[in-house]
Residue frames relative to the residue before (quaternion, step in Angstrom):
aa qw qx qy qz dx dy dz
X 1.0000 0.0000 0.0000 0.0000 0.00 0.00 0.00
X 0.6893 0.3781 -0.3400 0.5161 3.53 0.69 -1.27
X 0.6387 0.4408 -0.4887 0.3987 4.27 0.59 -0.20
X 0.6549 0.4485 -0.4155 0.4443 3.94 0.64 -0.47
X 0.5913 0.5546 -0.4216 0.4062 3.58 1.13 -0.44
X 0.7545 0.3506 -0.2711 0.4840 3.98 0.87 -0.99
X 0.4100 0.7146 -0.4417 0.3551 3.47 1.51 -0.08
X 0.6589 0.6463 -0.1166 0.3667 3.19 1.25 -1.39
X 0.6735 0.4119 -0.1807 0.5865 3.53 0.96 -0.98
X 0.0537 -0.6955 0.6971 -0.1657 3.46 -0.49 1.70
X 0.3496 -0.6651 0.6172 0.2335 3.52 -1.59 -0.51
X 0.7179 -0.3621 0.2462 0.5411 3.61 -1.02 -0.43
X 0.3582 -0.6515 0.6037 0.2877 3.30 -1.32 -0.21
X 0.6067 -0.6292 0.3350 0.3518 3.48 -0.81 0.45
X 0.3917 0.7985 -0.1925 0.4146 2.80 1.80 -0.26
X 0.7758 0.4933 -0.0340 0.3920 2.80 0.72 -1.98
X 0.5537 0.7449 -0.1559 0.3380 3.15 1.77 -1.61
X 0.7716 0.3614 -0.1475 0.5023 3.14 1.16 -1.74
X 0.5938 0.4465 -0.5210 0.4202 3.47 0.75 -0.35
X 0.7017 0.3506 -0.4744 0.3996 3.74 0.36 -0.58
X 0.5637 0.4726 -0.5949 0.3241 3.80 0.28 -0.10
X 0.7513 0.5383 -0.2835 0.2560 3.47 0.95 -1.42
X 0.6484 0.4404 -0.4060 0.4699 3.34 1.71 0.08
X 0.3882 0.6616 -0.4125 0.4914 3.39 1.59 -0.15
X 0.5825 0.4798 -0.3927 0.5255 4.09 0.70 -1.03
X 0.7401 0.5199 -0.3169 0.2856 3.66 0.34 -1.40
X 0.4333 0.7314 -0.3581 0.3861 3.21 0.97 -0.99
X 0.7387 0.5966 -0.1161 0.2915 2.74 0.32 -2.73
X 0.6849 0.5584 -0.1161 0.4534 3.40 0.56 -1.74
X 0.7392 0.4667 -0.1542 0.4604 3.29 1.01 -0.78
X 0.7140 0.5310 -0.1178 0.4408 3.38 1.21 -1.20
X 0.4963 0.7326 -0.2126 0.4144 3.18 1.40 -1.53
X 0.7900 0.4098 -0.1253 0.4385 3.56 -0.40 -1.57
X 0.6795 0.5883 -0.1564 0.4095 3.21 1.13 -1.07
X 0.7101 0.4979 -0.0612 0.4940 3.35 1.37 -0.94
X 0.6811 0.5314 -0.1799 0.4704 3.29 1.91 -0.47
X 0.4122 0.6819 -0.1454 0.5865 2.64 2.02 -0.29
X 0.6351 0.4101 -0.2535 0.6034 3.37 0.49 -1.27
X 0.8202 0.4019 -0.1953 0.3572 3.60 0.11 -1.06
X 0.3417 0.6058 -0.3730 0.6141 3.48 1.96 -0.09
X 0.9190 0.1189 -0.0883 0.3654 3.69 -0.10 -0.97
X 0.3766 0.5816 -0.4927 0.5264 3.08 1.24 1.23
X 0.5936 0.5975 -0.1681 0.5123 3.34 1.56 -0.81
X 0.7937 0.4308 -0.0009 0.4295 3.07 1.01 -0.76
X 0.3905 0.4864 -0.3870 0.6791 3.50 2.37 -0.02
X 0.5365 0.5711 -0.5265 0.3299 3.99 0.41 0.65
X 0.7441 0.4857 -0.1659 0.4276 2.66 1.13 -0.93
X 0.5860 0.5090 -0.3274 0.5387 3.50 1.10 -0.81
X 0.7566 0.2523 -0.4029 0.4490 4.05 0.63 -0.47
X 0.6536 0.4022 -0.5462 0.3356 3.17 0.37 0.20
X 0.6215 0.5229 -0.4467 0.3753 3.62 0.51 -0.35
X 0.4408 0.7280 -0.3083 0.4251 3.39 1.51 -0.61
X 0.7657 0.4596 -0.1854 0.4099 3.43 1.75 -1.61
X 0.4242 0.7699 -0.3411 0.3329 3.25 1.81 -0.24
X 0.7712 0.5108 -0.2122 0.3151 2.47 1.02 -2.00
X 0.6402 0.6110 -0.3187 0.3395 3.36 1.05 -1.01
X 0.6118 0.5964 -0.2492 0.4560 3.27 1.36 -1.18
X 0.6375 0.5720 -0.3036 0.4174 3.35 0.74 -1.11
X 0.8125 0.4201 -0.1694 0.3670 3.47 0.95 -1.16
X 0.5269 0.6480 -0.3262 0.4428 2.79 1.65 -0.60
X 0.8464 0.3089 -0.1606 0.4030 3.52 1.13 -0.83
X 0.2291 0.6711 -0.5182 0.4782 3.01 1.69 0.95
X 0.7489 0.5461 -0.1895 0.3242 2.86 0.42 -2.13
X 0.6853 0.4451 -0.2464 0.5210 3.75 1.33 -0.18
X 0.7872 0.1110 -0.1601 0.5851 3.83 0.87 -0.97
X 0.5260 -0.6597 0.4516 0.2902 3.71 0.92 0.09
X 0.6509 0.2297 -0.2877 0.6639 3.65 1.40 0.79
X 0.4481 -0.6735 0.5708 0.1404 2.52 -1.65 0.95
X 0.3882 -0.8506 0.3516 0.0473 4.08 -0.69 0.70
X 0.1961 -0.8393 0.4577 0.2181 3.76 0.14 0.60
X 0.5062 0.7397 -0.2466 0.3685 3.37 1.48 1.32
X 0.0856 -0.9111 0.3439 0.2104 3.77 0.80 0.84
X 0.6371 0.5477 -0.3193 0.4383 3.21 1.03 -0.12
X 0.4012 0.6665 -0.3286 0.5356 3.37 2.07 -0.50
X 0.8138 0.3151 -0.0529 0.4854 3.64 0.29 -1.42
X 0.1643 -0.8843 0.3311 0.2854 3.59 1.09 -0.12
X 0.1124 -0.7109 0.6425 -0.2632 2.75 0.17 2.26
X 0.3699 0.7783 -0.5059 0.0382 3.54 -1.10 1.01
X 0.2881 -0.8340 0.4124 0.2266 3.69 1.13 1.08
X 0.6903 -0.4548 0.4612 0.3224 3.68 -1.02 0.37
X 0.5200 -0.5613 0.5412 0.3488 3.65 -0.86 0.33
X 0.7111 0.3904 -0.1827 0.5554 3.62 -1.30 0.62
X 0.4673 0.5681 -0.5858 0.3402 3.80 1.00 0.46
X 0.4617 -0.5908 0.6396 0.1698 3.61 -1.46 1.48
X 0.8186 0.3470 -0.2783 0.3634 4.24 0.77 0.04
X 0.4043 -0.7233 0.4727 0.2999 3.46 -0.85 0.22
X 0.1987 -0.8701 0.4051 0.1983 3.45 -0.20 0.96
X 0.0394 0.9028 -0.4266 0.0380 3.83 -0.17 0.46
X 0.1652 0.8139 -0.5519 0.0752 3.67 -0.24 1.23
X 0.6628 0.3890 -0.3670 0.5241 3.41 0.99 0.83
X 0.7777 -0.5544 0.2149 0.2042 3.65 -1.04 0.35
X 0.2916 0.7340 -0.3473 0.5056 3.03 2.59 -0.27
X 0.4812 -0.4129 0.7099 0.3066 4.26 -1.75 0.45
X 0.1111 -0.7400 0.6630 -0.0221 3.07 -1.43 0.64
X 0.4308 0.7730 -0.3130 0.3448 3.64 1.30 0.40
X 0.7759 0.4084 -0.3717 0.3050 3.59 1.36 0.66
X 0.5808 -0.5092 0.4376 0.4604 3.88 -0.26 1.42
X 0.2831 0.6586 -0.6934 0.0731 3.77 -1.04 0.47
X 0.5548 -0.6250 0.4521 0.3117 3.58 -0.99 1.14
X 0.7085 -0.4624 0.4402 0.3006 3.67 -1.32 0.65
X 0.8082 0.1870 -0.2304 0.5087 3.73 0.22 -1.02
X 0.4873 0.7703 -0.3675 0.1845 3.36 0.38 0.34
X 0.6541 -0.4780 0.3412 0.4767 3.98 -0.57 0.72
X 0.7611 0.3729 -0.2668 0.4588 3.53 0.73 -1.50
X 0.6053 0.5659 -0.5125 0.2252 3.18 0.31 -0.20
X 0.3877 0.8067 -0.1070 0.4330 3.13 1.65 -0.86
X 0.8466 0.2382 -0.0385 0.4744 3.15 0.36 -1.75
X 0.4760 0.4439 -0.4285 0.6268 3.51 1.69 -0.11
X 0.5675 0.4159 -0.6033 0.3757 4.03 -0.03 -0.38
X 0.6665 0.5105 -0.3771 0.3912 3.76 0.23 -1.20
X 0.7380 0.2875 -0.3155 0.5226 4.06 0.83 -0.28
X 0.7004 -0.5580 0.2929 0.3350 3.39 1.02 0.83
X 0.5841 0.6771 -0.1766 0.4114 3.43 1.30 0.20
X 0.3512 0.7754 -0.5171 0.0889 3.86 -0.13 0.28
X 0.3343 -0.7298 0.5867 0.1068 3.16 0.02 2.08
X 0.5567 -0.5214 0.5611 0.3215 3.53 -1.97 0.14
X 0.6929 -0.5783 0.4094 0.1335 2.55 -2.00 1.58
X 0.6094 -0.7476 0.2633 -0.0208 3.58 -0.46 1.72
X 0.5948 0.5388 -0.1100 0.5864 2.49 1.99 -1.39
X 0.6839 0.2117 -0.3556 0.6008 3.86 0.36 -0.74
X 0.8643 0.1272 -0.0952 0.4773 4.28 0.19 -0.99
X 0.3087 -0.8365 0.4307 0.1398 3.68 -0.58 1.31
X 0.6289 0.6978 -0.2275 0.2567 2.99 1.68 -1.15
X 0.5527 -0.6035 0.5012 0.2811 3.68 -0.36 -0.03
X 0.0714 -0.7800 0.5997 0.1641 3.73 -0.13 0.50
X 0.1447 -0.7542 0.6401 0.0228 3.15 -1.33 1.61
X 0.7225 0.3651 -0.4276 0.4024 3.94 -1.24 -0.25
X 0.3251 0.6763 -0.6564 0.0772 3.11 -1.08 -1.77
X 0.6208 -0.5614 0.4696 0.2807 3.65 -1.63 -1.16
X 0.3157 -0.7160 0.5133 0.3525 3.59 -0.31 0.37
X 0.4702 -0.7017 0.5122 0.1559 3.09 -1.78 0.31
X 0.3343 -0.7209 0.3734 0.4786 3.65 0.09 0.42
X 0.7750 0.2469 -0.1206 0.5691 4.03 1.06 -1.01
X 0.0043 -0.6667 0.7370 0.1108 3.36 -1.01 0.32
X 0.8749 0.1933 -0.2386 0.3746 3.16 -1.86 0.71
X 0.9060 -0.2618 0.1793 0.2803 2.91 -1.48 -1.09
X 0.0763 -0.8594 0.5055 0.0111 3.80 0.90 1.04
X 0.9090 0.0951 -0.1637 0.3713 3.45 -1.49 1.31
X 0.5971 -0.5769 0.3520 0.4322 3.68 -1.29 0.24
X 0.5079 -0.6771 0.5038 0.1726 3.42 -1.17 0.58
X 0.5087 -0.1058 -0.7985 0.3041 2.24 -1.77 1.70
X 0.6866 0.3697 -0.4029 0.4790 4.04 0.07 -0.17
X 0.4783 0.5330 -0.5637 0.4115 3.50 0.05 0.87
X 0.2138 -0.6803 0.7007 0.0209 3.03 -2.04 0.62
X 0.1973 -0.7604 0.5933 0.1756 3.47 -1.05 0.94
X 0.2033 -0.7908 0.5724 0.0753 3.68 -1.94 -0.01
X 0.1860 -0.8368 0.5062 0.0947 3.19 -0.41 1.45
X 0.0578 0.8027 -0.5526 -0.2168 3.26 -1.13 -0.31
X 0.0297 0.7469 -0.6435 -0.1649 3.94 -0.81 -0.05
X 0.2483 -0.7155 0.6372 -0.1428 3.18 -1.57 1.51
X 0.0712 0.7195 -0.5638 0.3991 3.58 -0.31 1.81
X 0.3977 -0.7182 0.5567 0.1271 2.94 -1.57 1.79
X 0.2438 -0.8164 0.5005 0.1535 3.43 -0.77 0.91
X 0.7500 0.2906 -0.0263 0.5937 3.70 1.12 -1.04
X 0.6438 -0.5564 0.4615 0.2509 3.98 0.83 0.62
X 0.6029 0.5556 -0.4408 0.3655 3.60 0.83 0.05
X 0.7312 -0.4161 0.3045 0.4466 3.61 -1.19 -0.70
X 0.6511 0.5058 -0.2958 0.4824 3.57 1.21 -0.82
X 0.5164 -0.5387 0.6201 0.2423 3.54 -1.73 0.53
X 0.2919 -0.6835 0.6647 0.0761 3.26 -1.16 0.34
X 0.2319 -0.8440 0.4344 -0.2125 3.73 0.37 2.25
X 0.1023 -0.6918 0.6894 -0.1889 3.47 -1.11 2.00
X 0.3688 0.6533 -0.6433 -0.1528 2.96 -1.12 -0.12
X 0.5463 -0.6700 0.4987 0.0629 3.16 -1.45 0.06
X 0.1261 0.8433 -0.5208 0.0398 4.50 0.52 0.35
X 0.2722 -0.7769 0.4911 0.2848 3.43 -1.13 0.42
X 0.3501 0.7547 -0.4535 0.3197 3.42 2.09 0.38
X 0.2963 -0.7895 0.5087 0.1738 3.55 -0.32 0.99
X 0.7144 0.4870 -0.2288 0.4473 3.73 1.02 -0.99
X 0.8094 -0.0801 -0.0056 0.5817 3.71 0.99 -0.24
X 0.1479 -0.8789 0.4192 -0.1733 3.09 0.52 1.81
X 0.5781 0.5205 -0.4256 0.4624 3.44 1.63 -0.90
X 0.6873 0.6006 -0.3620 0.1892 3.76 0.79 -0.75
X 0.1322 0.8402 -0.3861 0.3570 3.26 1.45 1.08
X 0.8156 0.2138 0.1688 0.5104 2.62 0.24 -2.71
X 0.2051 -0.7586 0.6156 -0.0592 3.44 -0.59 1.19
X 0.8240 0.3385 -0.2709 0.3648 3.69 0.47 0.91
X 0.1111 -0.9237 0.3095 0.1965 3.24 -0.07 1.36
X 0.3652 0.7982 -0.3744 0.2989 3.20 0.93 1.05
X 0.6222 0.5604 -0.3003 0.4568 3.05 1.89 0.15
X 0.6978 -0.4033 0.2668 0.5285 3.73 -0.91 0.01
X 0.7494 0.1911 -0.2142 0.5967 4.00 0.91 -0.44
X 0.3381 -0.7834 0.4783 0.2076 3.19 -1.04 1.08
X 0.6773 -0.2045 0.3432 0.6178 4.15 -1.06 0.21
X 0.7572 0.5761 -0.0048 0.3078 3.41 -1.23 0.12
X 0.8269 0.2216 -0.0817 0.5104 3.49 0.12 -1.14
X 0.6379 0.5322 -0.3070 0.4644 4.19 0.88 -0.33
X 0.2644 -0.8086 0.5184 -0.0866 3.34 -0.63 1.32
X 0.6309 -0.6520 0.2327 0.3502 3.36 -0.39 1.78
X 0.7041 0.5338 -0.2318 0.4069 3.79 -0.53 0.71
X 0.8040 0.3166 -0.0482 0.5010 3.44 1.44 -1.20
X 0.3935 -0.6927 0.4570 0.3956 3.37 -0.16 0.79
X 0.1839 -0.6565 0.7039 0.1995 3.44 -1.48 0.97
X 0.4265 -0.5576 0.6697 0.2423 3.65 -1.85 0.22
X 0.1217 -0.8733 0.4583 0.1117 3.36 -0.84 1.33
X 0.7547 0.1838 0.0366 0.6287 2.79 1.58 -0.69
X 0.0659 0.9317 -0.3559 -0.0299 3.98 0.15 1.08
X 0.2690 -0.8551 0.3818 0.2253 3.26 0.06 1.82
X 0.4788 0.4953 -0.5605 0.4597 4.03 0.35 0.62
X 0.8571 0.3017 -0.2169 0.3567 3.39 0.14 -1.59
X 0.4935 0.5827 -0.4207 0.4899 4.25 1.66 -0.57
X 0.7424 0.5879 -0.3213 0.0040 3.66 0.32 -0.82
């Protein structure tokens, strides 16, 4: 009795092993790509609310001096520490990591600039898309302005590209690449468009 009882008690087969890794791989393969994604455009709802905050700013101080301003500290634009983008609504480069509490950060806000925070990302953010307008476009009160903010999401070489226009009648003429989630064209004054998307371009 007690030998049919340990007879009984076996383990896996090698057999058995590989089929569960090989559905364990499948899973993976499947799940993976999927999840970077998700985590791509979690990464990327930074950018959309803060350009969102431009916009408000921007209008808000129209709506008071009747011009719009290529000035973030003018409109009181001031993103949380730890921002993964470079904000930029005036005609100044925005391409150097500078820590949050810092003088320069400051003095870039006043040229319309507020590069990313140094302290969480050192790197510099290179590629991405150009924009056809930056800042402050035409004479005021008839004038429209354009933000944009550009941030590596995935560690590669490209930039990951927003921008943002208060031109209501030809809003696509912002974003000048149709490699991003919105194409030239299709973004409507107010809403950040994607010009250039460094998960989905790469």
């Amino acid at each position: 009795m007690m030998n049919r009882l340990f007879r009984k008690k076996g383990g896996f087969t090698l057999i058995e092993l590989m089929i569960v890794v090989a559905i364990i791989g499948i899973l993976a393969a499947i799940a993976i790509p999927n999840f970077i994604r998700f985590q791509a455009k979690s990464k990327q709802s930074e950018a959309k609310t803060n350009l969102k905050s431009i916009f408000t700013a921007e209008k808000s101080f129209f709506g008071e001096k009747d011009r719009f301003v290529e000035n973030f500290i003018a409109v009181g634009f001031d993103p949380e520490p730890g921002n993964r983008y470079n904000y930029n609504v005036g005609q100044t480069a925005c391409a150097t990591p500078t820590p949050a509490d810092q003088t320069s950060r400051k003095a870039a806000s006043v040229l319309g600039c507020i590069p990313q925070d140094s302290t969480k990302f050192p790197t510099a953010v290179t590629g991405g898309a150009p924009f056809a307008k930056k800042g402050v476009d035409g004479t005021c009160p008839s004038c429209n302005f354009f933000a944009s903010a550009t941030g590596n999401i995935d560690n590669d070489a490209a930039a990951d590209t927003w921008g943002i226009t208060s031109n209501i009648s030809s809003a696509g003429e912002a974003l000048t690449n149709t490699c991003g989630i919105d194409a030239p064209g299709t973004v409507t004054g107010g809403e950040p468009g994607n010009a250039y998307n460094d998960v989905g371009c790469d």
